[in-house]
DRENDO-1510 file (C-alpha; in Angstrom, 1 decimal, always signed):
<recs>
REC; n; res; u; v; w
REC; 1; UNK; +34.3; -41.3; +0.2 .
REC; 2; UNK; +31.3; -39.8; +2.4 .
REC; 3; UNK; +29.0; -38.6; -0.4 .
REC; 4; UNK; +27.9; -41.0; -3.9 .
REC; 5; UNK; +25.0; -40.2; -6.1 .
REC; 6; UNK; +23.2; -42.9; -8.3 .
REC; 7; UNK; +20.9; -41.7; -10.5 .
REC; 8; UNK; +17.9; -42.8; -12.5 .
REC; 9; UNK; +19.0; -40.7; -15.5 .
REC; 10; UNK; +21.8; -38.4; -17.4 .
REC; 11; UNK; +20.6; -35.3; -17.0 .
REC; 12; UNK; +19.6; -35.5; -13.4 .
REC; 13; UNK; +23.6; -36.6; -13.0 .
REC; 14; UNK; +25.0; -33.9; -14.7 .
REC; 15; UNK; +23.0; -31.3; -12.7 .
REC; 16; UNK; +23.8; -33.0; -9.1 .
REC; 17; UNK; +27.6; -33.1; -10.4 .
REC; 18; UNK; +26.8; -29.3; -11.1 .
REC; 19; UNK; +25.7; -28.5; -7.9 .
REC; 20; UNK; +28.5; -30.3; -6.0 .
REC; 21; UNK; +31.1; -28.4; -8.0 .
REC; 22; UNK; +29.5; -25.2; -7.7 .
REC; 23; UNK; +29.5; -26.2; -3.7 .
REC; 24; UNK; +33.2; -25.9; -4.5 .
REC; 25; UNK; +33.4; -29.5; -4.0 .
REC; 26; UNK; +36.1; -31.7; -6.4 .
REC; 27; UNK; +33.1; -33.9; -8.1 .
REC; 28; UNK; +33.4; -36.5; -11.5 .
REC; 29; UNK; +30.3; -38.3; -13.0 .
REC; 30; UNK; +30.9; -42.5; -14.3 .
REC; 31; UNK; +28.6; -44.4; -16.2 .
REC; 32; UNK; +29.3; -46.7; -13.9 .
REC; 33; UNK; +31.4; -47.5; -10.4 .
REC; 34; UNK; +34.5; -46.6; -10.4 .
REC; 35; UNK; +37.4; -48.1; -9.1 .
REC; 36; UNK; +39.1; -46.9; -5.6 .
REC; 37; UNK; +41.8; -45.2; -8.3 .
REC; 38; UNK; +39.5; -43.8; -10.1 .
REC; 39; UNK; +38.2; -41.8; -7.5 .
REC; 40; UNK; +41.5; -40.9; -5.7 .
REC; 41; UNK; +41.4; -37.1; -4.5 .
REC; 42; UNK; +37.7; -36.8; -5.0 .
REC; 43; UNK; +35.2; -35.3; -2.6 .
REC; 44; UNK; +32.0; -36.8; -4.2 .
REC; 45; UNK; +31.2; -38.7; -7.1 .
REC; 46; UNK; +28.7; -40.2; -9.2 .
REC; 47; UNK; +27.1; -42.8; -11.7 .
REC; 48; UNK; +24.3; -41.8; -14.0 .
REC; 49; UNK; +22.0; -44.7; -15.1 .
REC; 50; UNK; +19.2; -45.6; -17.3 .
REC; 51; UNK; +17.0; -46.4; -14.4 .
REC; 52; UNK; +14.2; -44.3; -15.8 .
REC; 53; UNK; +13.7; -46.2; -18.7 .
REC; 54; UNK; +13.8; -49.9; -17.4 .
REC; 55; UNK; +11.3; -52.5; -16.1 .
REC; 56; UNK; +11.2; -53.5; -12.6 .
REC; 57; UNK; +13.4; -56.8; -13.3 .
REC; 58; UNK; +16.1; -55.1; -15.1 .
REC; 59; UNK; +15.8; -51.8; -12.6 .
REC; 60; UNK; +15.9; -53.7; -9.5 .
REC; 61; UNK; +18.9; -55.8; -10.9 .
REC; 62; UNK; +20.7; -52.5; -11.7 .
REC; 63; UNK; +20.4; -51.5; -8.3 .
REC; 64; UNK; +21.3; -54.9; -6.9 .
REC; 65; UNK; +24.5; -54.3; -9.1 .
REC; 66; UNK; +24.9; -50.7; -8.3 .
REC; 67; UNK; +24.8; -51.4; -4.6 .
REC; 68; UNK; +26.7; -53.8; -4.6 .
REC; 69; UNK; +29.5; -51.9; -6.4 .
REC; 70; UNK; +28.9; -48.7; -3.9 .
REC; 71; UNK; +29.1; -50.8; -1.2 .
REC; 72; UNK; +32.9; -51.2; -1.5 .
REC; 73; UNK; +33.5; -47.8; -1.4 .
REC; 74; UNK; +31.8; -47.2; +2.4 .
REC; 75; UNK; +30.3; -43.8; +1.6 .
REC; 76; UNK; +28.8; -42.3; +4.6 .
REC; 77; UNK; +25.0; -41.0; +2.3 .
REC; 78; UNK; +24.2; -42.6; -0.9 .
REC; 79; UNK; +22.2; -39.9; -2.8 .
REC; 80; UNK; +19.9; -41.8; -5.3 .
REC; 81; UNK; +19.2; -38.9; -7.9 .
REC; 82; UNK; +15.6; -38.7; -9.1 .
REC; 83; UNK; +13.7; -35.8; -10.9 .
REC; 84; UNK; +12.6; -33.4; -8.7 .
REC; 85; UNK; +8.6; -33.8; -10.0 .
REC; 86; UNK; +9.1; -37.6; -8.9 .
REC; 87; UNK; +7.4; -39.2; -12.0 .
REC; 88; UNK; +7.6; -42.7; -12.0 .
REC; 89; UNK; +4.9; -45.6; -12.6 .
REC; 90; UNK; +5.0; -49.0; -10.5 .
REC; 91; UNK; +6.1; -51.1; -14.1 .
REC; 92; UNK; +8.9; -48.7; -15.5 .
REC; 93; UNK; +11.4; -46.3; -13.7 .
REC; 94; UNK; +9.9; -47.4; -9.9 .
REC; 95; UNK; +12.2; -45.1; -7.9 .
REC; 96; UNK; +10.8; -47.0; -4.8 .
REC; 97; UNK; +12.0; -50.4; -6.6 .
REC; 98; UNK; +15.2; -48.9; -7.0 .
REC; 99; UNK; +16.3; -47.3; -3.9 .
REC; 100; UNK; +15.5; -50.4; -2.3 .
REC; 101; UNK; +17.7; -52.4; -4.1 .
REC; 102; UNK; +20.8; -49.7; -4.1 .
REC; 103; UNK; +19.9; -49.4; +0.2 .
REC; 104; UNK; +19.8; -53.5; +0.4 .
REC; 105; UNK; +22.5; -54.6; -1.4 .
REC; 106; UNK; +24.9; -51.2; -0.3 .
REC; 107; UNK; +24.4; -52.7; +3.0 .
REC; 108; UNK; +22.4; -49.0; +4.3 .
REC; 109; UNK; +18.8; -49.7; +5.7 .
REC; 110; UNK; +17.8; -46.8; +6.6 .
REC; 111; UNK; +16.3; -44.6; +3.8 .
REC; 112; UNK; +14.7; -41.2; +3.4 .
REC; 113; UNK; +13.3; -38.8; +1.1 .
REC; 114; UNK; +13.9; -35.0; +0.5 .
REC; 115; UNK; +10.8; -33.8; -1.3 .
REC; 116; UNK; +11.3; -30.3; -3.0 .
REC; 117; UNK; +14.4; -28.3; -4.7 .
REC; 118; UNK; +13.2; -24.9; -4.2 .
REC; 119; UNK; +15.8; -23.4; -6.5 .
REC; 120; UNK; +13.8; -25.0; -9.3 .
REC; 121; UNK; +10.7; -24.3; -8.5 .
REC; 122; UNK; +9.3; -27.4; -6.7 .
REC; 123; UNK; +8.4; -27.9; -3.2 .
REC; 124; UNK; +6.8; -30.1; -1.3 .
REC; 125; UNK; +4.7; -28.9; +2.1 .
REC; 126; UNK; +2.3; -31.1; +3.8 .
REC; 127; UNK; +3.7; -34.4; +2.2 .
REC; 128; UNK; +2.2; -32.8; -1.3 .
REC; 129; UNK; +4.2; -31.8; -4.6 .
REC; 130; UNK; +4.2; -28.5; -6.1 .
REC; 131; UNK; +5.8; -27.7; -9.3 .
REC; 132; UNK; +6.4; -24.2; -11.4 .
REC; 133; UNK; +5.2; -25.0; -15.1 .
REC; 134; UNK; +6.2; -23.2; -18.2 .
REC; 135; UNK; +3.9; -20.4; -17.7 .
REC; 136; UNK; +5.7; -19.8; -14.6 .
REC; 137; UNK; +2.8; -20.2; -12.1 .
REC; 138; UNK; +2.8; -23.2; -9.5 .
REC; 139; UNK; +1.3; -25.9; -9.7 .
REC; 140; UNK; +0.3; -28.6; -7.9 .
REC; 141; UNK; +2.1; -31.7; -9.2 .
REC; 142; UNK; -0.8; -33.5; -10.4 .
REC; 143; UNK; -2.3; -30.8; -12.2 .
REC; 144; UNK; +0.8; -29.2; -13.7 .
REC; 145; UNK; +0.2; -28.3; -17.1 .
REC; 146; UNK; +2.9; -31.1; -18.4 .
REC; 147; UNK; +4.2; -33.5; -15.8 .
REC; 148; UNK; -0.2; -34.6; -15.4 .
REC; 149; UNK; -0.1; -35.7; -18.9 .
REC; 150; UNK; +3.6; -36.9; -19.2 .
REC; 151; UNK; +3.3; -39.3; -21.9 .
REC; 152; UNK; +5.1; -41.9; -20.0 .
REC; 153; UNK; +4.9; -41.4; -16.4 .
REC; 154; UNK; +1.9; -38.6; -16.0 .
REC; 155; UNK; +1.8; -37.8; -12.2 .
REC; 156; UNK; -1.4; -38.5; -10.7 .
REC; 157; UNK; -1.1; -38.4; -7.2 .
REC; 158; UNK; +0.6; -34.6; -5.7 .
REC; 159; UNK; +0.4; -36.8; -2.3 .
REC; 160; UNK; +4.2; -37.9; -2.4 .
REC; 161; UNK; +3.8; -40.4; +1.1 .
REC; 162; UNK; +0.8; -41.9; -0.9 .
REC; 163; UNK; +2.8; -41.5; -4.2 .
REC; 164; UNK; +5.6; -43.6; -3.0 .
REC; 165; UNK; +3.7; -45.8; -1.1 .
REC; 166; UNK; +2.2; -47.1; -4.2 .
REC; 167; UNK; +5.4; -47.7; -5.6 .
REC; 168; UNK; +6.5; -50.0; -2.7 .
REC; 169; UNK; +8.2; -47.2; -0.2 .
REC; 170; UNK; +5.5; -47.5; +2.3 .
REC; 171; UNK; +5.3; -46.6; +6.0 .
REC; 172; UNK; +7.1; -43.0; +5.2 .
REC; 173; UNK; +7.2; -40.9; +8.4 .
REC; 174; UNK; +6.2; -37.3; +7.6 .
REC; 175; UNK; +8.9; -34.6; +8.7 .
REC; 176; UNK; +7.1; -31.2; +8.4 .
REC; 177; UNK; +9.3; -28.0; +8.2 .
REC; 178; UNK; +11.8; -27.1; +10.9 .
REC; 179; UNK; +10.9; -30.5; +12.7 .
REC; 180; UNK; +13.2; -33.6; +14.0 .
REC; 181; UNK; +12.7; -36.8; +11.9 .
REC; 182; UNK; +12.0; -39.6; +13.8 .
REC; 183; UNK; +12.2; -43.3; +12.9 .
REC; 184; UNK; +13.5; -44.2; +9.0 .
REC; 185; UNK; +12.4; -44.4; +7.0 .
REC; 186; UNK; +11.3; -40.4; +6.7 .
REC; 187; UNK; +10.0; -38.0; +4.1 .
REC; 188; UNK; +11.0; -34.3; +4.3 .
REC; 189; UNK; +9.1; -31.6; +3.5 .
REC; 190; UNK; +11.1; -28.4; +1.6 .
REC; 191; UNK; +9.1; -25.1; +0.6 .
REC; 192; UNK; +11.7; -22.8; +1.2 .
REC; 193; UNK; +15.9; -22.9; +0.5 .
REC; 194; UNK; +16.3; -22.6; +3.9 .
REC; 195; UNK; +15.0; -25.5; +4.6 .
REC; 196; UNK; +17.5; -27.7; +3.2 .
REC; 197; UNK; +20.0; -26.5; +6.2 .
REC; 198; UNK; +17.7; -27.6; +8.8 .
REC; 199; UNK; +16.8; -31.1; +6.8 .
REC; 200; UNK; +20.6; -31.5; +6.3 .
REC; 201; UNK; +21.7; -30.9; +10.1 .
REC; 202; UNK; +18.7; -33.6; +10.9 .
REC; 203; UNK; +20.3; -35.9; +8.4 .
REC; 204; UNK; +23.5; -35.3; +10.1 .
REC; 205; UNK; +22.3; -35.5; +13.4 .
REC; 206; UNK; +21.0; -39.4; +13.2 .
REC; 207; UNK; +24.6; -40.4; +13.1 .
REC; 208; UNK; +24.0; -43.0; +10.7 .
REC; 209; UNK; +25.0; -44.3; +6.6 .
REC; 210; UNK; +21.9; -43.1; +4.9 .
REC; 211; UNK; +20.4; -43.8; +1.6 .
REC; 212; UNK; +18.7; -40.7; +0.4 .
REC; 213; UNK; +16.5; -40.0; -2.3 .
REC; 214; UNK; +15.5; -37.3; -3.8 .
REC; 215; UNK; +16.4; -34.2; -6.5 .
REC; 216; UNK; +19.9; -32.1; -6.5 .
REC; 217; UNK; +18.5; -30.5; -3.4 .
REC; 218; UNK; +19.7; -33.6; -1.5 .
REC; 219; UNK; +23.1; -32.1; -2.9 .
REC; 220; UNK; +22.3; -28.9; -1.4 .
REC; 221; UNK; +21.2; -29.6; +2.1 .
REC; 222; UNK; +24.1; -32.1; +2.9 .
REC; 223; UNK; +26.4; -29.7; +2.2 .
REC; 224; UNK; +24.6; -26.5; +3.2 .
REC; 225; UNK; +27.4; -26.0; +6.5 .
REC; 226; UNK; +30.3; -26.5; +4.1 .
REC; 227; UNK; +32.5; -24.2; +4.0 .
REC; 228; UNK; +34.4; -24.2; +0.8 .
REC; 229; UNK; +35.5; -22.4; -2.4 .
REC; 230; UNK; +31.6; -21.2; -3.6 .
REC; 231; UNK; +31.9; -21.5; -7.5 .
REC; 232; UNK; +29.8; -19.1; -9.2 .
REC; 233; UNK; +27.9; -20.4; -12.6 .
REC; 234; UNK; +29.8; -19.5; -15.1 .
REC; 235; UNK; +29.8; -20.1; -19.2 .
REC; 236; UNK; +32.1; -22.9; -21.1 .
REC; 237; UNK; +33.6; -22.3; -24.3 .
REC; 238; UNK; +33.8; -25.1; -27.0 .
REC; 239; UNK; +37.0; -26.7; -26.4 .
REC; 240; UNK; +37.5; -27.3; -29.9 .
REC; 241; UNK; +36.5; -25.1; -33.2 .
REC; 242; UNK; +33.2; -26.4; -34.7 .
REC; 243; UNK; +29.2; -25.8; -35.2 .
REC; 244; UNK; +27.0; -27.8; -31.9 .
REC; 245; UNK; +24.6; -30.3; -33.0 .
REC; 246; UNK; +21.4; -30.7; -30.5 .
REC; 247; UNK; +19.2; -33.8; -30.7 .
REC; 248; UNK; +15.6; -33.9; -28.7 .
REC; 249; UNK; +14.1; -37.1; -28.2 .
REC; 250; UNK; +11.7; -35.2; -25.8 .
REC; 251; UNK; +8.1; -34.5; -26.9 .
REC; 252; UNK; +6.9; -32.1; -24.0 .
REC; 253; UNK; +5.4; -29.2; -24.6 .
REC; 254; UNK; +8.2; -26.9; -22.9 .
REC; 255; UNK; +10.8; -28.6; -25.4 .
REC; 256; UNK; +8.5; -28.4; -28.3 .
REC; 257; UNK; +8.1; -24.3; -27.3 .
REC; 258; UNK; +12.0; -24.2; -27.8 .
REC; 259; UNK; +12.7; -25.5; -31.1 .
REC; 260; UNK; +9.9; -23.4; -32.3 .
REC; 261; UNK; +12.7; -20.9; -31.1 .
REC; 262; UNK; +15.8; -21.9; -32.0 .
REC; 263; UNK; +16.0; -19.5; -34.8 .
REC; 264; UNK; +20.3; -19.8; -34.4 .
REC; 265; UNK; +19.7; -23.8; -35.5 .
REC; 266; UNK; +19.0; -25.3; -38.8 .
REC; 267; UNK; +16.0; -28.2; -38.0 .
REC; 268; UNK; +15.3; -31.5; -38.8 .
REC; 269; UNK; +12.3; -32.8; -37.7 .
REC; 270; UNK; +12.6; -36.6; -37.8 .
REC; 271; UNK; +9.5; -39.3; -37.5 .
REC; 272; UNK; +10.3; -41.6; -34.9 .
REC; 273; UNK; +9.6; -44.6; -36.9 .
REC; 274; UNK; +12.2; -43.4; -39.3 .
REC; 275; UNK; +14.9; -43.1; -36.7 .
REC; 276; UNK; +13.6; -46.6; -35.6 .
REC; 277; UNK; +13.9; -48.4; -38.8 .
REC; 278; UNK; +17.2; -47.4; -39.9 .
REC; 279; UNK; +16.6; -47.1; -43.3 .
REC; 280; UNK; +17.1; -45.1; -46.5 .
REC; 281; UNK; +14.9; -42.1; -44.7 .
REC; 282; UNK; +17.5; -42.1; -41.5 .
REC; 283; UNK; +20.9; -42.1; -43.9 .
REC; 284; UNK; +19.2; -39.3; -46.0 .
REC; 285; UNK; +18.5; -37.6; -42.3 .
REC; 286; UNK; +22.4; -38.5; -41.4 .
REC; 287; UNK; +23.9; -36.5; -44.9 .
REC; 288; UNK; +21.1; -33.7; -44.2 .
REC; 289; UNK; +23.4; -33.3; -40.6 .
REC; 290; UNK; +26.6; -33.7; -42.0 .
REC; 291; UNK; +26.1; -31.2; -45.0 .
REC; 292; UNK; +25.0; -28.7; -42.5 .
REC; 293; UNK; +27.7; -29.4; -39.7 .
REC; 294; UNK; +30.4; -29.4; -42.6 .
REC; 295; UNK; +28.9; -25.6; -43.8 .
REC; 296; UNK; +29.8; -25.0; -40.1 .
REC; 297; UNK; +26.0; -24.4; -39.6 .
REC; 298; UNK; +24.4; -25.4; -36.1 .
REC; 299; UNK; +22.0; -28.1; -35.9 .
REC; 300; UNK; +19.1; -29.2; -34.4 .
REC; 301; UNK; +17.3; -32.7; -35.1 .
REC; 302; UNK; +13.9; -33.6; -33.1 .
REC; 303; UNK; +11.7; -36.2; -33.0 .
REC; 304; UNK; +7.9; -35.4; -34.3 .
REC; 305; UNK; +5.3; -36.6; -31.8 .
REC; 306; UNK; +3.4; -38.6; -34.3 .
REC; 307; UNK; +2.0; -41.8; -33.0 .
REC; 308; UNK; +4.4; -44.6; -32.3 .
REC; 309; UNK; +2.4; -47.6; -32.2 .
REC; 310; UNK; +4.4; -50.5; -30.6 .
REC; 311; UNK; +7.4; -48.7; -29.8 .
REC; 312; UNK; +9.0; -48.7; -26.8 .
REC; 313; UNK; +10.7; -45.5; -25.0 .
REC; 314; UNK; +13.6; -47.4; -24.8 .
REC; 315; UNK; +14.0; -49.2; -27.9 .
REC; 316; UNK; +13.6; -45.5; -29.3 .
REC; 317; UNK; +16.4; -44.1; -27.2 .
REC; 318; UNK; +18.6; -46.7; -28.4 .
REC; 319; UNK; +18.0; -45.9; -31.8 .
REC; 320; UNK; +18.4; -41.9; -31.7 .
REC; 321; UNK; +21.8; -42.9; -29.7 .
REC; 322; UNK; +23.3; -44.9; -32.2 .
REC; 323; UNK; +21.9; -42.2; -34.7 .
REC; 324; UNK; +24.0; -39.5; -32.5 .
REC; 325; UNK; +26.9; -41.5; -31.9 .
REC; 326; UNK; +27.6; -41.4; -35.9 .
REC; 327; UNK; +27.5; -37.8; -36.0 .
REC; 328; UNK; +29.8; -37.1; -32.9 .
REC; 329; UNK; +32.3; -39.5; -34.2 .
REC; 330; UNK; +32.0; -39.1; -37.8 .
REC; 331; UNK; +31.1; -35.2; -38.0 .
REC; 332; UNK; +33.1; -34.3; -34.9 .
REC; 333; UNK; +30.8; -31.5; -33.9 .
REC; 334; UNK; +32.5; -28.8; -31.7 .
REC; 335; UNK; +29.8; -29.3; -28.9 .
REC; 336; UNK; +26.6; -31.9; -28.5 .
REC; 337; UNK; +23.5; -31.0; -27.0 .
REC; 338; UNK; +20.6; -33.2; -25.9 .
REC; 339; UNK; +17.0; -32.8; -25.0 .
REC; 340; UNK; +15.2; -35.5; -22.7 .
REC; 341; UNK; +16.2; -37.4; -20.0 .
REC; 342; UNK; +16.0; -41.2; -21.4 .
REC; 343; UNK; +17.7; -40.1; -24.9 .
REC; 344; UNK; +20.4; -38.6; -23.1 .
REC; 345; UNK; +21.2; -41.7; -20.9 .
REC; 346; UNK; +21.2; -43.7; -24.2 .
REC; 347; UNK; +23.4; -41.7; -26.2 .
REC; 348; UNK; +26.0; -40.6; -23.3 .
REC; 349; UNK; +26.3; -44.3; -23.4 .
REC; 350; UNK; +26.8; -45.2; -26.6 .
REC; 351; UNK; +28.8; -42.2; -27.1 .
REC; 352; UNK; +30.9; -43.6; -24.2 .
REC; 353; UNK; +33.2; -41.1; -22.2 .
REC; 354; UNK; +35.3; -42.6; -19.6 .
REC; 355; UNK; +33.7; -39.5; -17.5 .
REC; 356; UNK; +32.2; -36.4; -17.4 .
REC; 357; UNK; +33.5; -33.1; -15.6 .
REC; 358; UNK; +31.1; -29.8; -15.1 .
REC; 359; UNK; +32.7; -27.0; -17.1 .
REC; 360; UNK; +29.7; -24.5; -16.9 .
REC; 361; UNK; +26.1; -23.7; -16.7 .
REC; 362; UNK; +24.0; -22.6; -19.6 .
REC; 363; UNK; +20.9; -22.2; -16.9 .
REC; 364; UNK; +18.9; -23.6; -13.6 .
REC; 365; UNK; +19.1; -27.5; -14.1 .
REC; 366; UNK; +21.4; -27.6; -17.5 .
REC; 367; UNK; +25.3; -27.9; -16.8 .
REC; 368; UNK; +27.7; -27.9; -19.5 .
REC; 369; UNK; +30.0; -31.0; -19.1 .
REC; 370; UNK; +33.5; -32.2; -20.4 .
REC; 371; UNK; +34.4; -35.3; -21.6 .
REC; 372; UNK; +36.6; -37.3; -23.8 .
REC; 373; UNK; +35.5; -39.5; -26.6 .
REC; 374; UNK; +37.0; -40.2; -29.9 .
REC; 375; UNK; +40.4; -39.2; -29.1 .
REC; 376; UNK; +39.1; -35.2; -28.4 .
REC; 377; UNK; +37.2; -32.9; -25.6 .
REC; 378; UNK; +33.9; -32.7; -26.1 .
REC; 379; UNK; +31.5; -30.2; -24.5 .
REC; 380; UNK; +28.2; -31.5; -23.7 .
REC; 381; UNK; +25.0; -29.8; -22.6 .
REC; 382; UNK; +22.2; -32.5; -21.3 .
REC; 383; UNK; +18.2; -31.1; -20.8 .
REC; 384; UNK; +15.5; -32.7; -19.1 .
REC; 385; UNK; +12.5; -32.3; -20.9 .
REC; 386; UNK; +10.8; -29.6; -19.0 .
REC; 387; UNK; +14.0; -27.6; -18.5 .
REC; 388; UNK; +14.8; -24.0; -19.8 .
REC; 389; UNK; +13.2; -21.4; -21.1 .
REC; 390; UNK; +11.8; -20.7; -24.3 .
REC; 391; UNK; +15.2; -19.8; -25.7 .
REC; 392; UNK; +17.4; -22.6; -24.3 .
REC; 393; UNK; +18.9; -23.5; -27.1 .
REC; 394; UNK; +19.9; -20.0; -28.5 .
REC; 395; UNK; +21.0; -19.9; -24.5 .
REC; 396; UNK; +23.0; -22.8; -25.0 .
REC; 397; UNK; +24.8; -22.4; -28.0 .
REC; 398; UNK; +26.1; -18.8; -26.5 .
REC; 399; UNK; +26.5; -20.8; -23.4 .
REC; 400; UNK; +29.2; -23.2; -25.7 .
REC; 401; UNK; +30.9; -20.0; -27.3 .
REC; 402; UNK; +29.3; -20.2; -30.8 .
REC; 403; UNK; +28.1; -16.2; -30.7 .
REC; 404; UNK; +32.1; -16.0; -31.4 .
REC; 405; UNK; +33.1; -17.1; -35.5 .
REC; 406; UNK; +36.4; -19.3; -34.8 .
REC; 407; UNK; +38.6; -19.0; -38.2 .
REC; 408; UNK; +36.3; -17.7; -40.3 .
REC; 409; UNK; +32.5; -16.6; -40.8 .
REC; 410; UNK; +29.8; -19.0; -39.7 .
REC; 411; UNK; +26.9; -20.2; -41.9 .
REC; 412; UNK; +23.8; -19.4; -39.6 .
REC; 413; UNK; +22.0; -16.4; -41.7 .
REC; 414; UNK; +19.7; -18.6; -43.2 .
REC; 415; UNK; +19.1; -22.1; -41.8 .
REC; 416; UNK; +17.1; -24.3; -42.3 .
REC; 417; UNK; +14.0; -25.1; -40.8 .
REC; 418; UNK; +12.6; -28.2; -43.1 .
REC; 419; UNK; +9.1; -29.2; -42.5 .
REC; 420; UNK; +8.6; -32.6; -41.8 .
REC; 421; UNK; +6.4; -35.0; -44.0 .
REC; 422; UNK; +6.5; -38.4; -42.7 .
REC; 423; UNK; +10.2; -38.4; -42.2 .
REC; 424; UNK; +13.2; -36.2; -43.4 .
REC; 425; UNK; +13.2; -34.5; -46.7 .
</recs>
């Protein structure tokens, strides 16, 4: 197996596994390593994690155990999928921390970085990140409109050497455009798409197992001399009858915009420390979805972004996912959509598919994936928080099929849009 991706998060899995597949490449996505039969007649494959969300104990243990696992199957570049603005603070989600651990204990010293994925907007020139933001201008990284004041990991530093460096991946050597890397480990600029052939030939050319981290783009410039079946995007219909539930445990901005939108979607705006506490106010939340889903009626529930006090990102992901996992098994929704990166770690994994296939696109960054869970296909749809436009979900649920009425007329004239008050109605 020559190419394995690790990454730090769902969503960032699902859209490497998209870009492989639209390579024309036969890809699958684990929640964790596979066996050697598991991966029989597979060109690439992957394991998403919850990397993002974790302390740098239980983060470098992951990647102790992830490299570990990897190291068995001898892949000739270990792609270690991060987001492509490269947020991450020195106590929780260290990407340095991580790719460290995956490159020591897979046995694969040498390391480097690819720093921009022009086909979403971000490159990186000079060693220093620039990022389109939601009013479609670029920025630079550390005085984008949302990724400066991300309210866990706000990015600080647009100096990616320095940025890294400060995480514990220090001594980066600086590989501008159209030049030859030298000694590992290296960092690689990317402004332009066509970069990403000349950064994967260089890759190629050191004739060595690589660890490599960076966005999908890593994807892209590995593969940019293949020459294979090019799979255009395309859109994946539901693949059973059914209304889609969304959940979005992100607060940014950009997601915030597109609920405002999602006039296709009844809403539930939910308190966090309701979904936290389990209570009364959460079960009344739970029959508010399953009346809805059962009128056939799309759904959307969100998190406010009232205070949460002593809550912790991750002890809040865990409880939206077990939240999420009742609804998919007990309201068996015809297709599952989640905004923000840790939530959607958390509840793929409680949810629990054996694996996850692409089956679509809904846009730039956003795959629709298959998978199996409770005994059916389900259709998933997994969004970073500053992905999409302002109508992603509307996007989305066409993306799934639901413009189309399957066995009778669908109940989505008038939803609801209930206005939050401390917790559900």
């Amino acid at each position: 197996m020559s190419y394995v991706f690790v990454a730090d998060d769902f969503t960032g899995a699902s859209d490497t596994l998209a870009t492989l597949a639209r390579i024309g490449l036969r890809a699958r996505l684990f929640r964790d390593v596979p066996s050697a039969g598991d991966v029989a007649g597979l060109d690439a494959w992957g394991v998403a994690t919850p990397a993002r969300s974790l302390d740098r104990a239980a983060i470098e243990a992951l990647g102790r155990r992830i490299g570990k696992g990897v190291a068995a199957h001898a892949p000739e570049l270990v792609h270690v999928k991060v987001c492509s603005t490269f947020d991450s603070g020195p106590e929780l989600g260290n990407i340095a921390l991580f790719t460290q651990a995956i490159a020591k204990h897979s046995g694969i010293p040498d390391i480097a970085v690819v720093g921009g994925q022009p086909s979403l907007g971000r490159h990186a020139v000079f060693g220093t990140l620039f990022a389109r933001g939601p009013d479609n201008a670029v920025h630079r990284i550390d005085r984008h409109p949302v990724m400066s004041r991300h309210p866990v990991t706000p990015m600080h530093e647009a100096d990616l050497i320095r940025h890294l460096g400060r995480l514990g991946l220090e001594r980066l050597h600086h590989v501008a455009r159209c030049r030859q890397g030298g000694d590992f480990p290296r960092f690689y600029d990317v402004l332009e798409q066509a970069d990403l052939t000349t950064v994967g030939r260089d890759l190629r050319a050191s004739a060595r197992r690589l660890v490599v981290m960076g966005p999908s783009s890593v994807a892209e410039a590995w593969f940019a001399d293949h020459v294979g079946r090019h799979v255009a995007p395309s859109a994946a219909s539901r693949s059973s009858s059914g209304p889609i539930f969304a959940f979005a445990g992100s607060r940014s901005s950009v997601t915030t915009a597109q609920i405002g939108a999602a006039r296709m979607l009844a809403c539930l705006p939910v308190d966090p420390r309701v979904m936290i506490d389990d209570g009364p106010a959460a079960r009344q939340a739970f029959g508010w979805v399953k009346d809805r889903l059962e009128r056939d009626q799309d759904v959307i529930v969100y998190l406010t972004a009232e205070q949460t006090g002593t809550i912790t990102p991750a002890a809040l992901a865990c409880a939206s996912a077990e939240f999420v996992r009742h609804v998919v098994r007990d309201c068996r929704p015809g297709g599952l959509i989640v905004a923000g990166g840790d939530t959607a770690s958390a509840i793929v994994n409680a949810v629990a598919p054996d694996w996850l296939d692409h089956a679509g696109d809904v846009c730039a960054g956003v795959p629709i994936l298959r998978s199996h869970v409770y005994g059916r296909e389900l259709s998933l749809a997994l969004k970073g928080g500053q992905m999409g436009d302002t109508d992603f979900f509307e996007r989305a649920i066409t993306a799934f099929g639901a413009s189309q009425a399957q066995g009778g007329n669908r109940s989505r004239a008038s939803p609801d849009r209930t206005q939050a008050a401390g917790g559900p109605p």
